[in-house]
C-alpha atoms as an extended CHARMM CRD file, in Angstrom:
* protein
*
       111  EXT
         1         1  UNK       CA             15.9730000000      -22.6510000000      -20.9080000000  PROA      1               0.0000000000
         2         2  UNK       CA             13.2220000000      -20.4010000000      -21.0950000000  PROA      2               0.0000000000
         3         3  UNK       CA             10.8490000000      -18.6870000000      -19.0010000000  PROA      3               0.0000000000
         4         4  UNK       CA              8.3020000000      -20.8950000000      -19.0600000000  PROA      4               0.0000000000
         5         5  UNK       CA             10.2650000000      -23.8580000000      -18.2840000000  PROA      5               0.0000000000
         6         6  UNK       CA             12.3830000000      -22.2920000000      -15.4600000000  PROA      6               0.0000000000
         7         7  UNK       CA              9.2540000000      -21.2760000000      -13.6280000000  PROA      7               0.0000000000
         8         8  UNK       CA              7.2040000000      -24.6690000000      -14.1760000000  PROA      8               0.0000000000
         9         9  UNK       CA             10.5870000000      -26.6150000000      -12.7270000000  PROA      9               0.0000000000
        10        10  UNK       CA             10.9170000000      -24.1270000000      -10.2380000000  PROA      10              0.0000000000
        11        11  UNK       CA              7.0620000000      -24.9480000000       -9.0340000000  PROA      11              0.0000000000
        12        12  UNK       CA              7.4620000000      -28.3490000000       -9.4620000000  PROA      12              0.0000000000
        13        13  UNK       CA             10.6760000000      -28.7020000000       -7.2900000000  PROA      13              0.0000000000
        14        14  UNK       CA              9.6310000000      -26.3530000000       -4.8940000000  PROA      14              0.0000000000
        15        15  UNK       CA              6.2380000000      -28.2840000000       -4.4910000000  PROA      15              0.0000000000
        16        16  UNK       CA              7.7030000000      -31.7040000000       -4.4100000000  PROA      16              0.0000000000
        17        17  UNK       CA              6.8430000000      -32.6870000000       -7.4310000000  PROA      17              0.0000000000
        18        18  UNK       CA              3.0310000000      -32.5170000000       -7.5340000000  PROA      18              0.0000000000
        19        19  UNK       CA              0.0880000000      -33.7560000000       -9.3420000000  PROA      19              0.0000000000
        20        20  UNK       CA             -1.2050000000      -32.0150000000      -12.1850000000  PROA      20              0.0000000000
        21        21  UNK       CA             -4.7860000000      -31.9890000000      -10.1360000000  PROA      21              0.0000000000
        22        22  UNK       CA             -2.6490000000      -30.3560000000       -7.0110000000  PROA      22              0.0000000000
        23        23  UNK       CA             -1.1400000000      -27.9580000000       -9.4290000000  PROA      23              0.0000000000
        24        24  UNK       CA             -4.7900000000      -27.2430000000      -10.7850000000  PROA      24              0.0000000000
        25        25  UNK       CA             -5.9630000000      -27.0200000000       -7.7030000000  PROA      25              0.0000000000
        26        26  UNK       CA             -3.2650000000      -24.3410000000       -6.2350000000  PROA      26              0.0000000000
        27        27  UNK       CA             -2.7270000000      -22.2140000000       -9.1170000000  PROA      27              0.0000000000
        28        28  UNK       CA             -6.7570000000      -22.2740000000      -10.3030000000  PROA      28              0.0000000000
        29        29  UNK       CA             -5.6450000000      -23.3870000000      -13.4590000000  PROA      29              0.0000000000
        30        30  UNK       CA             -7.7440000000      -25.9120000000      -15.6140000000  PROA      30              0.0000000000
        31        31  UNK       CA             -6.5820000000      -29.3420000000      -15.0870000000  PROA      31              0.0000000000
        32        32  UNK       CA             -6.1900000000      -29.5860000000      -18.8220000000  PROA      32              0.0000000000
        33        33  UNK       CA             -4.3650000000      -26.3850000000      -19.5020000000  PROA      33              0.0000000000
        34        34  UNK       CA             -2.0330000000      -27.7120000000      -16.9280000000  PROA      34              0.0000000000
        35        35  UNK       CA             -1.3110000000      -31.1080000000      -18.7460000000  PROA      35              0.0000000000
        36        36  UNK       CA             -0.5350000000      -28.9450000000      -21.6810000000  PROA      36              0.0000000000
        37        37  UNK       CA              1.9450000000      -26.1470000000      -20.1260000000  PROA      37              0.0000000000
        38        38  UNK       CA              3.5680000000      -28.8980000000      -19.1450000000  PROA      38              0.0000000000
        39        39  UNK       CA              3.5290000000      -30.4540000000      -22.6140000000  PROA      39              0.0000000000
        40        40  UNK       CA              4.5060000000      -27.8680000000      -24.1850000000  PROA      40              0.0000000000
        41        41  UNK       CA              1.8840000000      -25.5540000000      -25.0600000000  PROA      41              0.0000000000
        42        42  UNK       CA              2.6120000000      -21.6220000000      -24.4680000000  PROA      42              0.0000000000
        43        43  UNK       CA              1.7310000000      -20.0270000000      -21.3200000000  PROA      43              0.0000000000
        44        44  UNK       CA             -0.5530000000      -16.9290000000      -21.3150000000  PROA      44              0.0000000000
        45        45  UNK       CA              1.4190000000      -14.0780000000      -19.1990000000  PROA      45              0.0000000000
        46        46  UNK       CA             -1.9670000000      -14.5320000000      -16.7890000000  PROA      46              0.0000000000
        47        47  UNK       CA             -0.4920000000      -18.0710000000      -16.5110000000  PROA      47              0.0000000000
        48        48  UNK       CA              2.8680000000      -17.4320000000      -15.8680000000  PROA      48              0.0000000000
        49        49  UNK       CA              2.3360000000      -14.6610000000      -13.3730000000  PROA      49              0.0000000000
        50        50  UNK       CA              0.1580000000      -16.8100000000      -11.7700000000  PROA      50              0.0000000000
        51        51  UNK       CA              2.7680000000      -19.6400000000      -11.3110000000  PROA      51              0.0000000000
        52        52  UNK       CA              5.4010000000      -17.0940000000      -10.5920000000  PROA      52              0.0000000000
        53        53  UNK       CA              3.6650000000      -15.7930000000       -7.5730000000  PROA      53              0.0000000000
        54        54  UNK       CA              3.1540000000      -19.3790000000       -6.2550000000  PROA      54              0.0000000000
        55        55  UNK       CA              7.3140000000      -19.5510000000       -6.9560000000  PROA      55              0.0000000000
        56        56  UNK       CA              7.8790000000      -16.3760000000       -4.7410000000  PROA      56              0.0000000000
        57        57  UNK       CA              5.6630000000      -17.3650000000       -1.9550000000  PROA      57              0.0000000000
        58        58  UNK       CA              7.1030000000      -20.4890000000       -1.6690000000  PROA      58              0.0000000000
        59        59  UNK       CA             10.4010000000      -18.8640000000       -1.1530000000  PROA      59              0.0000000000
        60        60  UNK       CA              8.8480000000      -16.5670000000        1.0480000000  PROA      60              0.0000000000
        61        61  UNK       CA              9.6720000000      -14.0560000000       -1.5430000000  PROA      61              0.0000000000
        62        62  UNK       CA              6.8840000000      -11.4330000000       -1.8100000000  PROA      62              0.0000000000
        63        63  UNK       CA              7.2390000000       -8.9680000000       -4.4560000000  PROA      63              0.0000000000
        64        64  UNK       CA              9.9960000000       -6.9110000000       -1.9990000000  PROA      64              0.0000000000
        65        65  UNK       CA             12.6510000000       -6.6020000000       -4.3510000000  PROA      65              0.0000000000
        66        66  UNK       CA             10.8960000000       -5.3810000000       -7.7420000000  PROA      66              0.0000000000
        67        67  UNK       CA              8.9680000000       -3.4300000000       -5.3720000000  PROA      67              0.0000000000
        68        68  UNK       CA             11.9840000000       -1.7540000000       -4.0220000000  PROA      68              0.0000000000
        69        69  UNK       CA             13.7210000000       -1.4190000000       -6.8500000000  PROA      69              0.0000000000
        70        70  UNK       CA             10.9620000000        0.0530000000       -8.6590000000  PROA      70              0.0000000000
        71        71  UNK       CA             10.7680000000        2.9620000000       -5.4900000000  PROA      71              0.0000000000
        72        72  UNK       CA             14.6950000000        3.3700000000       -5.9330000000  PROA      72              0.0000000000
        73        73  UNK       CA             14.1700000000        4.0190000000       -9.8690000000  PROA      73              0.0000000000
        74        74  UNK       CA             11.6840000000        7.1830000000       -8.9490000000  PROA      74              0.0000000000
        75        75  UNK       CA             13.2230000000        8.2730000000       -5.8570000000  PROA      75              0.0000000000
        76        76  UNK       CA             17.1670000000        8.1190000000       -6.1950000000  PROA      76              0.0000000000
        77        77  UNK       CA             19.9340000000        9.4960000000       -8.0050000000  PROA      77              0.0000000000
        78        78  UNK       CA             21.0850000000        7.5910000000      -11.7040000000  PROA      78              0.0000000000
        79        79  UNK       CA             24.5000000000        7.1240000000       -9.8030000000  PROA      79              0.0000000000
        80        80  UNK       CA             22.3690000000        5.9940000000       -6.8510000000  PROA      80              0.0000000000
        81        81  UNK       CA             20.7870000000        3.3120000000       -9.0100000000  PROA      81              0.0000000000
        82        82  UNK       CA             24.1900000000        2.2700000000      -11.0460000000  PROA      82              0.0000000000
        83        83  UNK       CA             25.7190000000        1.4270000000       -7.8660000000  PROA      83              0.0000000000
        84        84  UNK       CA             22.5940000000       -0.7030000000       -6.4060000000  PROA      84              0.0000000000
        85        85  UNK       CA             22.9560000000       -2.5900000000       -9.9410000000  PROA      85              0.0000000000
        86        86  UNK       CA             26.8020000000       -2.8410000000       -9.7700000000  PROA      86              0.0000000000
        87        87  UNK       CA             25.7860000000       -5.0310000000       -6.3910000000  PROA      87              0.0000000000
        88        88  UNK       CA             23.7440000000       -6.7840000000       -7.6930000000  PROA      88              0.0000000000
        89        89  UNK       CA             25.5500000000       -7.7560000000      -10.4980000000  PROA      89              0.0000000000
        90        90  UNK       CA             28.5560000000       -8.4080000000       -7.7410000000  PROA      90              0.0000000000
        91        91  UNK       CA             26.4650000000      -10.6300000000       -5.9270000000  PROA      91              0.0000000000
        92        92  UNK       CA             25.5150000000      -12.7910000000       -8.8690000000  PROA      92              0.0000000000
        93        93  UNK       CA             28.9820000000      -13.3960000000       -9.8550000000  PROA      93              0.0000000000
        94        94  UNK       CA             30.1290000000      -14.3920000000       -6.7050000000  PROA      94              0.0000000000
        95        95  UNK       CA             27.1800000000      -16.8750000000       -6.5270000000  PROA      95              0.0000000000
        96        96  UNK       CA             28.1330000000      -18.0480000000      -10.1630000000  PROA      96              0.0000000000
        97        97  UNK       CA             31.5880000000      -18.7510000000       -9.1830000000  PROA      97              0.0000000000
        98        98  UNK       CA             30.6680000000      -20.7320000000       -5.7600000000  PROA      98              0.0000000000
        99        99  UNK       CA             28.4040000000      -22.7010000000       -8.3070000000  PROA      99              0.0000000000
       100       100  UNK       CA             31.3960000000      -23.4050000000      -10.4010000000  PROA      100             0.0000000000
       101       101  UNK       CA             33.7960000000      -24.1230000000       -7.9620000000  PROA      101             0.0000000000
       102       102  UNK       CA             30.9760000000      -26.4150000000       -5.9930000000  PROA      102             0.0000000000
       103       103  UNK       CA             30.3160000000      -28.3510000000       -8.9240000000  PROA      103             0.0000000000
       104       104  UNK       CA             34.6220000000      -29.1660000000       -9.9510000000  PROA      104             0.0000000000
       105       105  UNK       CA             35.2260000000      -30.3420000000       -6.3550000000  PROA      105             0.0000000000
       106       106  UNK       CA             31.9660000000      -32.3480000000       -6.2830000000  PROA      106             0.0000000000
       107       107  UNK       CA             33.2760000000      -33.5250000000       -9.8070000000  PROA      107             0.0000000000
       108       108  UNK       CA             36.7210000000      -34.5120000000       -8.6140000000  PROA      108             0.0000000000
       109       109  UNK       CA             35.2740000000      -36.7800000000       -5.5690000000  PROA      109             0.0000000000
       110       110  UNK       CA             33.5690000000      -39.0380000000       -7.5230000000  PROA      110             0.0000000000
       111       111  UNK       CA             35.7770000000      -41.8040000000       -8.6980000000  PROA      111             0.0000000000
């Protein structure tokens, strides 16, 4: 899936699936240019930034993280900053392998 269509089902399922005028009217988007991102059309970085920010404060995500990990890229140490990524990188794969291990006993309950 691409970008565009992660963050546009991201927005819609975090917004409980709204109406394209509710979408207009959050993101200041043109009611029209709406219909078509959603049909389709490609979305201007303006467009997607503007939807991704909507995404993040949803979450209650602010920009913290690239904000942070744009400070620890100046400030600290390469070895300082290919540990922070090893983490990271930790943290997705255990989250990955919940997912997978979620999904096989959820699979093996239905009958």
């Amino acid at each position: 899936m691409d970008l565009q269509k992660t963050i546009l089902n991201q927005y819609v399922l975090l917004n409980g699936k709204p109406t394209l005028k509710k979408i207009s009217e959050d993101t200041g988007i043109q009611i029209t240019r709406v219909f078509r991102l959603f049909n389709g059309s490609t979305m201007k970085l303006s467009e997607y930034q503007i939807f991704n920010k909507k995404v993040k404060e949803k979450m209650g995500l602010t920009d913290g993280i690239e904000a942070i990990a744009f400070e620890c890229s100046l400030r600290l140490s390469p070895e300082a900053i290919k540990d922070l990524e090893l983490f990271l990188k930790r943290k997705l794969e255990t989250w990955k392998l919940i997912q997978v291990q979620k999904s096989a006993t959820s699979g093996t309950l239905t009958a």
